[in-house]
N, CA, C and O of each residue as an XYZ file, in Angstrom:
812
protein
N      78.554     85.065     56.287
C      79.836     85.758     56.121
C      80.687     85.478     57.342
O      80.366     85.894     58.456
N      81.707     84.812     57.128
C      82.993     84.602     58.337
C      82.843     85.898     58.954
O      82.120     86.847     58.653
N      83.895     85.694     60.117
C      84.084     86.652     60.708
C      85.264     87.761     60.082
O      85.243     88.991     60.132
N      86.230     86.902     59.516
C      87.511     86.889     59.183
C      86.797     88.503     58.197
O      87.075     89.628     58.612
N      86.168     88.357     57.301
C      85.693     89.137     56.246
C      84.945     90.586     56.664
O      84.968     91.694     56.127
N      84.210     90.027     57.976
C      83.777     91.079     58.406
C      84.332     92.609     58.745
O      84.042     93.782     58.506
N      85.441     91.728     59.542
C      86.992     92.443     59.673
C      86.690     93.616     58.593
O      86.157     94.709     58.404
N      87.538     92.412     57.955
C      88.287     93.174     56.601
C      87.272     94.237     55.672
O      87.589     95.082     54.835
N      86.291     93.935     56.049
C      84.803     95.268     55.433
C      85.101     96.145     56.014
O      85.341     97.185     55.400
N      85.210     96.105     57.413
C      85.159     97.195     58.369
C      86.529     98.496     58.035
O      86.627     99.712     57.870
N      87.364     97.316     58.079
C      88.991     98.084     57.953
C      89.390     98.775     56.629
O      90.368     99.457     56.325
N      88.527     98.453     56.088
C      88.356     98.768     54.578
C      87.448     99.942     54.668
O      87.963    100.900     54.091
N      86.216    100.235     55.210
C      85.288    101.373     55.452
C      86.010    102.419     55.974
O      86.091    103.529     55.448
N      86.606    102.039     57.137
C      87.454    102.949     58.160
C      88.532    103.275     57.261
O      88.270    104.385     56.799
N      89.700    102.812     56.754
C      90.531    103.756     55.658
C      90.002    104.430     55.036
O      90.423    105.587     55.036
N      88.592    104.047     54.016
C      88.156    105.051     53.306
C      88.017    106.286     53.724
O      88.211    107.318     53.081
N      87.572    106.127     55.156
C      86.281    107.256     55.639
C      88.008    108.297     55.950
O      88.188    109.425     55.491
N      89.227    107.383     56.966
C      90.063    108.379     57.206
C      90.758    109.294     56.083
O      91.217    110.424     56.249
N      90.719    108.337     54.591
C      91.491    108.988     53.328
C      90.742    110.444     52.837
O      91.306    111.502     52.559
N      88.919    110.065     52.822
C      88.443    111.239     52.873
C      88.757    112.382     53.673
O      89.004    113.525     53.289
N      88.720    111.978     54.705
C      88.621    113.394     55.751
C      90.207    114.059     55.602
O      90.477    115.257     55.515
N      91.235    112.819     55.599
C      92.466    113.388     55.227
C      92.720    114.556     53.746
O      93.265    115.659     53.706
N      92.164    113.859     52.830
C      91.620    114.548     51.653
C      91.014    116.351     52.060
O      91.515    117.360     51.562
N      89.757    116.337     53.147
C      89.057    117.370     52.750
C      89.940    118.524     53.540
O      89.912    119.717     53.236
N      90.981    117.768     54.952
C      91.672    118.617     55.742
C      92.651    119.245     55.040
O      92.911    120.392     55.402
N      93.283    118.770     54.093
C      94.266    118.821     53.120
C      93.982    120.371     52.562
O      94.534    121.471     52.532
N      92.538    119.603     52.068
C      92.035    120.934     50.818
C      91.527    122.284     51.400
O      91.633    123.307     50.723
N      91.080    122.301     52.409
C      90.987    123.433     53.879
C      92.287    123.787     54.134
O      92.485    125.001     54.091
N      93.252    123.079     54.391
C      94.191    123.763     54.650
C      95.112    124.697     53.528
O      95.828    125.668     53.773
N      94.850    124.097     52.327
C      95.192    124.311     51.066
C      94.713    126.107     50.786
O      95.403    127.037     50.369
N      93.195    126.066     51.236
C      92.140    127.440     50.789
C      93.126    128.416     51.760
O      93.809    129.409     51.506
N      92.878    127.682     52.938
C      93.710    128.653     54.219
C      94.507    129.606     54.124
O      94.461    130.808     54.388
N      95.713    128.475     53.450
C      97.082    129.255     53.344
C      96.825    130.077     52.048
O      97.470    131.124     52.117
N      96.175    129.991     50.991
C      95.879    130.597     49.700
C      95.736    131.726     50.067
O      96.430    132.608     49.559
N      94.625    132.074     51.232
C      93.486    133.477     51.191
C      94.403    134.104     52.526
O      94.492    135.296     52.820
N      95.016    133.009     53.198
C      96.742    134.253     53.672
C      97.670    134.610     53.696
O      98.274    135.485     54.316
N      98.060    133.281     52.318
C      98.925    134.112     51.432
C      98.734    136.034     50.541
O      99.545    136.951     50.410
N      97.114    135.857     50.088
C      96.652    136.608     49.328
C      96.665    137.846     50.402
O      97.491    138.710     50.107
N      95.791    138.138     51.773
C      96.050    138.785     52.497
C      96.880    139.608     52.531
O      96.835    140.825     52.355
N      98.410    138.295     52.985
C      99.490    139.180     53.312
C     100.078    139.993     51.913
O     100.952    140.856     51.998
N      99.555    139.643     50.825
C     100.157    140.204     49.677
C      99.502    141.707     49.443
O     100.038    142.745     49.056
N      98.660    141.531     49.680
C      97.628    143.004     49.753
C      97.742    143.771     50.918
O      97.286    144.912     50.832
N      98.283    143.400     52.089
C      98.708    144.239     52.823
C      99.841    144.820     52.557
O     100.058    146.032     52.557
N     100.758    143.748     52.270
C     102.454    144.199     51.832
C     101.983    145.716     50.334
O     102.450    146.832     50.560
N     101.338    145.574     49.351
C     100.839    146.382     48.492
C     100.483    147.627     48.808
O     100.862    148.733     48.421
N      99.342    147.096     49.917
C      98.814    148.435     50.565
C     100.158    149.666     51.049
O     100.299    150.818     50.640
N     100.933    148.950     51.970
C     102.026    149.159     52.396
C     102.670    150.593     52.097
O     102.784    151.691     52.642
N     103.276    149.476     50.072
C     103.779    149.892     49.724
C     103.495    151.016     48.763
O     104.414    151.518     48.116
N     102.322    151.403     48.655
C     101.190    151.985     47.932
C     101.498    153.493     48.798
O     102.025    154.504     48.334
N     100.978    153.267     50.216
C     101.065    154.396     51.401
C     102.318    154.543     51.615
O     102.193    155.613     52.211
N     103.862    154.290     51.630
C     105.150    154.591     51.358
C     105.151    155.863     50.104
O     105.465    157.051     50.164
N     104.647    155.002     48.979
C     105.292    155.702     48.082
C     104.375    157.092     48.089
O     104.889    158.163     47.768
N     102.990    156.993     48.475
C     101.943    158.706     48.487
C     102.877    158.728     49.378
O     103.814    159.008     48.630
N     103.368    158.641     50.470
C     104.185    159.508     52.016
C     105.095    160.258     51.310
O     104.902    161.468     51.201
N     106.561    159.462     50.554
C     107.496    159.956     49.733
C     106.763    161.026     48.748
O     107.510    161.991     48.589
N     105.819    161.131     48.200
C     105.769    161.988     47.181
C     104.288    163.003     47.432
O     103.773    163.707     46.564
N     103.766    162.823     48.981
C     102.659    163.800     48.764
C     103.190    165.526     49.669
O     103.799    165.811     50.700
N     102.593    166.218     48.660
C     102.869    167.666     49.359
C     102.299    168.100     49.885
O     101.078    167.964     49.803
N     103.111    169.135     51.009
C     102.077    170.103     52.397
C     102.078    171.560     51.595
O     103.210    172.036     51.674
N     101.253    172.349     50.914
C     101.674    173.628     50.511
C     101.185    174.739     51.788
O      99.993    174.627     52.074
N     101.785    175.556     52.406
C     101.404    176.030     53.315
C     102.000    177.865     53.146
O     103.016    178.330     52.630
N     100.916    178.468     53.791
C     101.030    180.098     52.922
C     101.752    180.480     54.616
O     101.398    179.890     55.637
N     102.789    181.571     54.568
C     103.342    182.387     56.024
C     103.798    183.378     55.336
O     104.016    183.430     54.126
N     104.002    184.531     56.502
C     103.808    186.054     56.262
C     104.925    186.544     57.453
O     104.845    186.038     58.572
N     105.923    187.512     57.163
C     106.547    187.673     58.197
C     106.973    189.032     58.152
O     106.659    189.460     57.042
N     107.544    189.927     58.831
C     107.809    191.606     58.316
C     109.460    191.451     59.162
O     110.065    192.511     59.325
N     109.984    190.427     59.558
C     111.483    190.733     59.261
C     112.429    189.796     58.568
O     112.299    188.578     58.440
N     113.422    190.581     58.134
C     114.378    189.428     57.107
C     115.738    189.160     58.225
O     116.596    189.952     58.614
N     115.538    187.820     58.516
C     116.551    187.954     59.556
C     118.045    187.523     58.869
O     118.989    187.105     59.539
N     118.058    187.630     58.029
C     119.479    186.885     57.156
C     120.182    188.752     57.285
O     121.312    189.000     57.706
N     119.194    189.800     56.818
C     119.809    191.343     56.357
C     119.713    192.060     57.753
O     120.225    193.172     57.882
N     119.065    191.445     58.808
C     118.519    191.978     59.523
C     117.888    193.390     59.182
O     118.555    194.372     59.508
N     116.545    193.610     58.494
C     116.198    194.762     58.154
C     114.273    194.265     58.460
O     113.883    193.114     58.655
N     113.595    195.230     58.424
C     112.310    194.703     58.692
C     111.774    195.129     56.981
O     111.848    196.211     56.398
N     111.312    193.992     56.581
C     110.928    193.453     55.207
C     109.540    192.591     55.671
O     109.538    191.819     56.630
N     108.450    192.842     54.880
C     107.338    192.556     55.101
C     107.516    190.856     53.707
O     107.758    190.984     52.507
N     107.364    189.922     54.218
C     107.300    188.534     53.066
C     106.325    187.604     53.238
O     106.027    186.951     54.238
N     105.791    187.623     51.971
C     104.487    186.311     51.651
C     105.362    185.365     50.997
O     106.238    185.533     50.149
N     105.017    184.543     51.462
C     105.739    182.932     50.787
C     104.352    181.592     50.720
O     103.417    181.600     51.520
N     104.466    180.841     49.926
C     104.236    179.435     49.983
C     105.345    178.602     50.371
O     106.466    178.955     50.006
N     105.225    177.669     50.978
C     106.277    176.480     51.478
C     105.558    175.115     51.687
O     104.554    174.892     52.364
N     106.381    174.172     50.875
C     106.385    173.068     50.911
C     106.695    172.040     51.827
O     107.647    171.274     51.677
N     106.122    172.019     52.513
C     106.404    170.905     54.257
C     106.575    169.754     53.759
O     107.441    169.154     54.397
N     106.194    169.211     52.990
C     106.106    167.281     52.390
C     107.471    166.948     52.273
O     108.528    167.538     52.497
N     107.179    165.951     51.902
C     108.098    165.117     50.913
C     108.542    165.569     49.537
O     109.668    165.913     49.177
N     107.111    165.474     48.660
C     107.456    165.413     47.308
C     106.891    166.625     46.673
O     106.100    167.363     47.261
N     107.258    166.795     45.611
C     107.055    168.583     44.773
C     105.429    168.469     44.931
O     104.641    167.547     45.135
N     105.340    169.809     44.743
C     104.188    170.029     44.773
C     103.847    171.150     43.221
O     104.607    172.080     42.952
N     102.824    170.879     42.518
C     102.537    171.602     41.124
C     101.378    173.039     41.786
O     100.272    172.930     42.315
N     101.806    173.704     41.624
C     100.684    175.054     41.729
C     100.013    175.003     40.899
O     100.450    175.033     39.749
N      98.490    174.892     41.211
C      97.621    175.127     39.650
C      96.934    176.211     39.532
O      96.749    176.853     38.498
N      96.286    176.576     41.289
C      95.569    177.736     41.129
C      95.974    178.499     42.739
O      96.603    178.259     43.770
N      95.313    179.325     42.244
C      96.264    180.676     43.576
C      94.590    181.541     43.987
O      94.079    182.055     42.992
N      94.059    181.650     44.860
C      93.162    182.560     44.975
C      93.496    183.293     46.457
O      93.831    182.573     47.398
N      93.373    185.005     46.657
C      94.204    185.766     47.539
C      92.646    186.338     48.116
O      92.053    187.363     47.779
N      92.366    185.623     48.782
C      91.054    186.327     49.540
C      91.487    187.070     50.998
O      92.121    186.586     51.936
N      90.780    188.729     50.807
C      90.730    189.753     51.435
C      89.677    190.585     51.286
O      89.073    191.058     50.324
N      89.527    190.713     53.474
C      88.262    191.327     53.519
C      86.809    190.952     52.716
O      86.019    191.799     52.298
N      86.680    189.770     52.623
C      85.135    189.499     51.524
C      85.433    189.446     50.419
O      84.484    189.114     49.709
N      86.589    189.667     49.757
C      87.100    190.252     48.424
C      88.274    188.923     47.624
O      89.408    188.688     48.040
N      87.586    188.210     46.402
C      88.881    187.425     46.074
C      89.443    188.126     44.982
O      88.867    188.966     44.289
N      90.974    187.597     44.842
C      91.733    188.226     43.804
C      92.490    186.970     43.313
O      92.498    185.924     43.962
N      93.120    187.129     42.139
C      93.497    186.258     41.024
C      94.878    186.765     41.276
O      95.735    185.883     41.211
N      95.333    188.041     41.563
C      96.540    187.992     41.112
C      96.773    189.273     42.728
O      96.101    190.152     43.268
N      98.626    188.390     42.991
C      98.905    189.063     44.023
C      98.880    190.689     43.887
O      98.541    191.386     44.844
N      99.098    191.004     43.174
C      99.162    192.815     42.548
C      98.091    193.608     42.846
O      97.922    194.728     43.327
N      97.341    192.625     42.384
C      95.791    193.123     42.716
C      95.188    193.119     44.452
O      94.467    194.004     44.913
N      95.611    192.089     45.103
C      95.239    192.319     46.389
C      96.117    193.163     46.803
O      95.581    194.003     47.526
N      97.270    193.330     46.669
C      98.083    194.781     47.202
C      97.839    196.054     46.718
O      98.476    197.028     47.121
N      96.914    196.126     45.834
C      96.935    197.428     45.178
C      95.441    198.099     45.945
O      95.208    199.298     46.097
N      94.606    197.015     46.331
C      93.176    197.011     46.726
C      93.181    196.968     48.346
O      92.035    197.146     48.760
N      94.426    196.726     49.723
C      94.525    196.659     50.544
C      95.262    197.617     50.494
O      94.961    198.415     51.381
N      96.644    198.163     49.492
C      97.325    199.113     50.476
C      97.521    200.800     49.380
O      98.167    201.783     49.742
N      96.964    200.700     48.419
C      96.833    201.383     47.754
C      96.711    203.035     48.377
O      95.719    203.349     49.035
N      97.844    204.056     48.091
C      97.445    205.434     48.681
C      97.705    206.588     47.839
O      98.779    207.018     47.419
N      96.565    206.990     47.676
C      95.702    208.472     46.630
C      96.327    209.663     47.588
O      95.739    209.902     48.643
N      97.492    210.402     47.247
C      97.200    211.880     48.215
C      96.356    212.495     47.114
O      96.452    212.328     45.898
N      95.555    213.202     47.768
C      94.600    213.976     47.894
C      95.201    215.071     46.828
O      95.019    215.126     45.611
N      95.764    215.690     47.449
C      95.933    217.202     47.074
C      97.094    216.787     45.647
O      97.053    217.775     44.913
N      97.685    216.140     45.273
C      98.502    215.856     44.306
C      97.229    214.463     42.904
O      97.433    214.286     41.703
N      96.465    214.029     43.494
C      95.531    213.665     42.882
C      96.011    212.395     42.196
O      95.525    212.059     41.116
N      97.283    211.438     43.013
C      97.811    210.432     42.202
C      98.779    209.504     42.905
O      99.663    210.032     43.579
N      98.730    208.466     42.844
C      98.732    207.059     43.681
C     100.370    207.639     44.482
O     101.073    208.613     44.213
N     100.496    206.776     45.309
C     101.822    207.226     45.827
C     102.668    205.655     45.122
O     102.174    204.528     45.086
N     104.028    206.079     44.636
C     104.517    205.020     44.010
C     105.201    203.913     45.426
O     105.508    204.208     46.581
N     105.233    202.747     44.767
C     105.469    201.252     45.864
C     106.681    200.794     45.450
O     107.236    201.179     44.421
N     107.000    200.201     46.009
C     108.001    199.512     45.552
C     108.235    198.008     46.188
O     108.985    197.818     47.146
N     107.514    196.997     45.546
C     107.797    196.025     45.794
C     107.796    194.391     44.921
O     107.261    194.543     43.822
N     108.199    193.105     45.122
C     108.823    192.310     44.366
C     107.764    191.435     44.399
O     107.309    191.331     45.538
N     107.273    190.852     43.680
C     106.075    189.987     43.202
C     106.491    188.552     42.340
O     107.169    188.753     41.332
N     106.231    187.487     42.573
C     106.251    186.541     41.576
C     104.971    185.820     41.271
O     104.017    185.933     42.040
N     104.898    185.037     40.119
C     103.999    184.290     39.692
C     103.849    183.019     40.175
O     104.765    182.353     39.692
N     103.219    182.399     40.823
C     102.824    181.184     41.538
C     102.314    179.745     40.803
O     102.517    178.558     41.062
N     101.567    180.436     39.782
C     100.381    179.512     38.496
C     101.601    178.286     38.107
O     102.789    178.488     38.356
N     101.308    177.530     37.727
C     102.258    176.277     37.563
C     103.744    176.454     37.718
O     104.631    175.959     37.023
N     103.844    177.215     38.711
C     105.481    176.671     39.991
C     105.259    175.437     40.628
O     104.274    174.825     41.041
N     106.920    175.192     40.566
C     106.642    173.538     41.660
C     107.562    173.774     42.267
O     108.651    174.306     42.053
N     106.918    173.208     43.314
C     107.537    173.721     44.645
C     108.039    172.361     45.377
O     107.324    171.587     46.014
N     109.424    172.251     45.142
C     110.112    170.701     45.868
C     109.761    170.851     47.134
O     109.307    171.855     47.682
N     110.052    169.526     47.692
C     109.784    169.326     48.948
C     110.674    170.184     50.065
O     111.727    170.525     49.525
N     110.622    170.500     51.013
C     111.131    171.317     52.063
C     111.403    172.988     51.140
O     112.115    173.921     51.509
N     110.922    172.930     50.428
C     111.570    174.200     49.802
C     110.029    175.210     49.792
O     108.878    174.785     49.899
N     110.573    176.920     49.596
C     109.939    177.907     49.514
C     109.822    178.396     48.559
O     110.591    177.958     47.704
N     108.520    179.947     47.928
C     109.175    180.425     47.489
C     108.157    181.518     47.613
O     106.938    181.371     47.530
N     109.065    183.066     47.905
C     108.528    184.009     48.119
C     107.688    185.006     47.002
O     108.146    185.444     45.947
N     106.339    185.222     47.557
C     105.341    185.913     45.902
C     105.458    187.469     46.061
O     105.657    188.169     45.068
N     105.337    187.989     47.274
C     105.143    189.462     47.482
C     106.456    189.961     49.041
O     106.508    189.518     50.189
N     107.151    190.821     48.464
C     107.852    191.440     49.177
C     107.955    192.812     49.470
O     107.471    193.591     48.649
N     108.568    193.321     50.625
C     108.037    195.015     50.500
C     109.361    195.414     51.618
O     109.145    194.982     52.751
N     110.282    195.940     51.504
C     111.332    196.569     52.551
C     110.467    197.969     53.181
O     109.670    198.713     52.610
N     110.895    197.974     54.343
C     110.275    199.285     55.076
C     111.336    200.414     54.601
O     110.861    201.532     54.803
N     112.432    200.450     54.119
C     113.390    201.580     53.444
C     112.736    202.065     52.421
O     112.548    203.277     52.522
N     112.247    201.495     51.310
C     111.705    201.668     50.483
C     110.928    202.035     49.989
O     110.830    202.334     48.799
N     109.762    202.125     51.304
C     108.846    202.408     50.905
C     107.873    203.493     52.065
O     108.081    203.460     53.278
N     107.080    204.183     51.579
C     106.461    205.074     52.876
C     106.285    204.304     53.991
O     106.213    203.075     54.019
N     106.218    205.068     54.911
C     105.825    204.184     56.460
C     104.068    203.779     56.345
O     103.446    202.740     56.569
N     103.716    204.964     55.949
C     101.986    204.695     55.898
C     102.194    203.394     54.585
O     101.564    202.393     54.928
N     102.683    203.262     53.649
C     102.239    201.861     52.697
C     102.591    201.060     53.424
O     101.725    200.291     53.843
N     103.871    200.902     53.851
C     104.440    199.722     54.617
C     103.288    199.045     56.180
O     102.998    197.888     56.484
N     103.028    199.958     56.628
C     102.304    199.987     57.921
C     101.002    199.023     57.201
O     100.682    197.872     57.496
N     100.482    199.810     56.310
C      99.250    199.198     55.567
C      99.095    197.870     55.269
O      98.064    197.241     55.512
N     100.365    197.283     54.600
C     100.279    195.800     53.962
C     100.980    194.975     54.996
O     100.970    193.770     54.746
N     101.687    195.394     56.279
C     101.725    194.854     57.468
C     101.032    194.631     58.344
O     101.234    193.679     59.098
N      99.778    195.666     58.503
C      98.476    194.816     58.930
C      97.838    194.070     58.320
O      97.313    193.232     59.053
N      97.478    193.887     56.666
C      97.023    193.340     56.266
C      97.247    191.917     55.907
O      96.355    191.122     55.613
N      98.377    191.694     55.951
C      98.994    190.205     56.238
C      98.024    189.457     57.210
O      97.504    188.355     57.041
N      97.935    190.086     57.987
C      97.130    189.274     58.718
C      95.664    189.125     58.510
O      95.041    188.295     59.172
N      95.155    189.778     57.748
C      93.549    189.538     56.785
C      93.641    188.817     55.620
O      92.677    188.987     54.873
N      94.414    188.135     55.261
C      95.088    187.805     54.059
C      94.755    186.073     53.898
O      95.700    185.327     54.158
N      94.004    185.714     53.659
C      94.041    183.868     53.259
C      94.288    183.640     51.734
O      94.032    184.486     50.877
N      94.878    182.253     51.458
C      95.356    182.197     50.465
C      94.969    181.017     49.960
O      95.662    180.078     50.351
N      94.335    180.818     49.424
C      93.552    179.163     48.527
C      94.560    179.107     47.913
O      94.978    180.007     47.185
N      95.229    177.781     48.164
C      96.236    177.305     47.053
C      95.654    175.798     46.705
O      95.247    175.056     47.599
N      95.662    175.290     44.798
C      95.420    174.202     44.963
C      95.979    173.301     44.354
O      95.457    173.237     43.241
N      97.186    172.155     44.525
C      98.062    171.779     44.239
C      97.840    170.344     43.904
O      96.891    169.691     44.336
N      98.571    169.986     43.278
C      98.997    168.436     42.566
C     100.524    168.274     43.084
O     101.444    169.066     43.286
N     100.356    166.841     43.207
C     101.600    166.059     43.618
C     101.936    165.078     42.037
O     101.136    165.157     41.105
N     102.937    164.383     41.960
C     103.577    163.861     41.088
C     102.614    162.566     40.563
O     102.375    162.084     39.456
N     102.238    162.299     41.793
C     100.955    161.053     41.006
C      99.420    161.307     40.676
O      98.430    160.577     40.643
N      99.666    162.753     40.431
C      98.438    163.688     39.648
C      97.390    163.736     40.830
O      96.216    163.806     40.466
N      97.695    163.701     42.526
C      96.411    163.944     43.409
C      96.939    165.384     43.994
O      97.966    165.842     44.496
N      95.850    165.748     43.694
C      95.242    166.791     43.889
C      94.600    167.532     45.300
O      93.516    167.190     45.775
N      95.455    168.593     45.874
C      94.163    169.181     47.300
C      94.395    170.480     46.948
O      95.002    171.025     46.026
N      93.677    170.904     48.038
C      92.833    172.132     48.476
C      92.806    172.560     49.975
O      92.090    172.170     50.897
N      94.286    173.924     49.913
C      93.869    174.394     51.314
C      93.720    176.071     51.693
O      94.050    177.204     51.343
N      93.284    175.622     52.261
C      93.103    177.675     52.710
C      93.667    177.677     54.497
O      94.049    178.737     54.994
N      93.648    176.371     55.317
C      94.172    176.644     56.543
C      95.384    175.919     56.592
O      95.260    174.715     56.370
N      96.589    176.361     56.838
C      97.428    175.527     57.109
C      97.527    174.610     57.684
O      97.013    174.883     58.768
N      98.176    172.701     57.733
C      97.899    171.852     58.213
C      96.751    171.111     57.461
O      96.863    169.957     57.046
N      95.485    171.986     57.305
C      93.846    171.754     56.820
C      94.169    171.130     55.028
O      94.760    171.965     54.343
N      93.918    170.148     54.498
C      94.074    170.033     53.040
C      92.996    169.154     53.057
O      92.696    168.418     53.997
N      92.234    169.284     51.638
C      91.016    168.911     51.237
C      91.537    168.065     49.567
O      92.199    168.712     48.756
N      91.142    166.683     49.296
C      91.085    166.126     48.297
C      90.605    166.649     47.455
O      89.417    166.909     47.651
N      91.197    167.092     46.092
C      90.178    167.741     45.158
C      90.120    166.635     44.063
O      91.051    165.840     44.190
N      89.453    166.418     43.231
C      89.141    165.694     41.527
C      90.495    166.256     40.848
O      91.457    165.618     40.421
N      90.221    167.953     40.888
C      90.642    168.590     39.939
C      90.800    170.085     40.109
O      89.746    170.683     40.328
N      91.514    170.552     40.072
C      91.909    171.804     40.513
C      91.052    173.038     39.119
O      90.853    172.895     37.913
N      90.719    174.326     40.231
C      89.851    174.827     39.385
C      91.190    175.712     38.338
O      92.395    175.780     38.580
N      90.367    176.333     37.085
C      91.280    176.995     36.305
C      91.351    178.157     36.281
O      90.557    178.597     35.450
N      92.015    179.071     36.873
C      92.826    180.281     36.717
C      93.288    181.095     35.588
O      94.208    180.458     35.075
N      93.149    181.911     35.114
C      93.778    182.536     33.901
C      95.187    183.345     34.573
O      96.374    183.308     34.251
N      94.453    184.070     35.639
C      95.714    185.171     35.839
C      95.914    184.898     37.546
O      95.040    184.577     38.351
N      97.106    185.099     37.745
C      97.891    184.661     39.218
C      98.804    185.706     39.380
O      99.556    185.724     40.355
């Protein structure tokens, strides 16, 4: 075999070998950009996934206060309030006091501040404003008050009564947001993921 040919074997091997490797760098680089393209697409998702729960998840949070500063008068008020973003669905309401749960606000006021005189043998009458909580929705930044009680209105001993007791007072609320998730809190700030909120008859 000339030399001339030898060459030309060689130069011929050597393109091959560079067309391959050009080939396999190609196809590596090809996977590369694929799996960070894909990446960045699932992050951008993720993203936008955690945007939209931010926009639409709710804070339900229970506060208690004994003055109305709009009338300036001392008014004893239970409220839920909505800290989030997005509405929040009330499903269930539980009013735990002293060891004791209750279903319905009426009932924990009647069982904390409840007063029998004696010698007349019959409840002393109350006077105060109550709402239903059980599937209320509660928009975002917004309130809404369940149990109210003016100190005009009412004896000093009732009033005195359900003004300490505010402060023995926790309130399980367990709420749904708009994309059907679900928590569970009893401490303010504190919220717990639920499946499914338990069922309530009376609130």
């Amino acid at each position: 075999m000339s030399t001339t040919n030898i060459e030309k074997n060689k130069e011929t091997l050597t393109s091959g070998i560079n067309s391959h490797r050009l080939n396999l760098i190609l196809a590596i680089c090809g996977i590369v950009i694929a799996l960070a393209s894909f990446y960045a697409t699932y992050l951008q998702a993720e993203a936008a996934d955690k945007q939209v729960k931010a926009m639409t998840m709710p804070l339900v949070q229970f506060k208690h206060g004994n003055q109305d500063e709009k009338l300036n008068l001392k008014s004893i008020g239970f409220e839920l309030s909505n800290s989030g973003m997005g509405p929040a669905l009330v499903k269930s309401v539980v009013y735990k006091y002293k060891g004791e749960k209750y279903h319905s606000v009426r009932d924990f006021y009647n069982a904390c501040c409840q007063i029998i005189h004696a010698d007349k043998q019959e409840k002393e009458p109350t006077y105060a404003t109550t709402s239903v909580l059980l599937n209320t929705i509660l928009a975002g930044q917004d309130s809404q008050k369940f149990l109210g009680a003016n100190f005009k209105d009412n004896s000093p001993e009732f009033w005195n009564k359900l003004n300490m007791a505010r402060w023995e007072l926790r309130v399980e609320v367990c709420y749904c947001s708009m994309l059907d998730e679900c928590y569970i809190t009893e401490k303010n700030g504190v919220i717990d993921p639920i499946e499914q909120c338990p069922i309530i008859k009376k609130n």
